[in-house]
N, C-alpha and C positions, 0 to 999 in steps of 0.2 A: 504494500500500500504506500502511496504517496507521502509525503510529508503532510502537502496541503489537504490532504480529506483526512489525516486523521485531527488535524487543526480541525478544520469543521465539524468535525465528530464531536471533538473537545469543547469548544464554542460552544452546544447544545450542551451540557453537564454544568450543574454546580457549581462553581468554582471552590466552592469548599468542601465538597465529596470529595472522598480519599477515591483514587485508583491504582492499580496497577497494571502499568506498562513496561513491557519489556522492549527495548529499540536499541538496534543497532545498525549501523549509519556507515558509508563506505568508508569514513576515514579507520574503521576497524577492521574492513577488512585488508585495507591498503598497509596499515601496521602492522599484520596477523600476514600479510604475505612478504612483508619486508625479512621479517622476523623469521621468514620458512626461504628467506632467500629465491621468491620469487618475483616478478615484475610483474605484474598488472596495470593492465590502463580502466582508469573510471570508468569506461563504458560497462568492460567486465566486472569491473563491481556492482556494479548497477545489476548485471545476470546474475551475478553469484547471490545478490539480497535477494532478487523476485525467486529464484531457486528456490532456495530455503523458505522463504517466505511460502508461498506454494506449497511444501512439501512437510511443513512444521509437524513433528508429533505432538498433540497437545496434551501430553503425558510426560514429557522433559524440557517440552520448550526449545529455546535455539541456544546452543553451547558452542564453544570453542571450536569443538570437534565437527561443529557442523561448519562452522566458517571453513577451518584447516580440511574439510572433505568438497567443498565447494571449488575454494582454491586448484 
């Protein structure tokens, strides 16, 4: 999902209702491939988030391991 629809999402909510959100953002995966001594260009970060995103178990959520399996 976008940045800006989950902004909208958010916009409609409380603002003082607690939530939880999990978000990761390609400067993580861009660090998370530096770190595995790979090069990636943003665009491919952009695939590796909708990936994962798409494919989320929603019984662990998105870990590490899913970034470093993405990469």
């Amino acid at each position: 999902m976008k940045a800006k629809e989950w902004i909208e999402i958010l916009k409609k909510r409380n603002p003082e209702e607690v939530v939880c959100i999990q978000m990761w953002v390609a400067e993580d995966v861009i660090q998370q491939s530096a770190d595995m001594d790979e090069k990636i260009s943003k665009k491919e970060t952009q695939k590796i988030l909708g990936d994962i995103e798409n494919s989320i178990d929603c019984n662990y959520g998105v870990t590490w391991d899913n970034i470093d399996s993405g990469i």
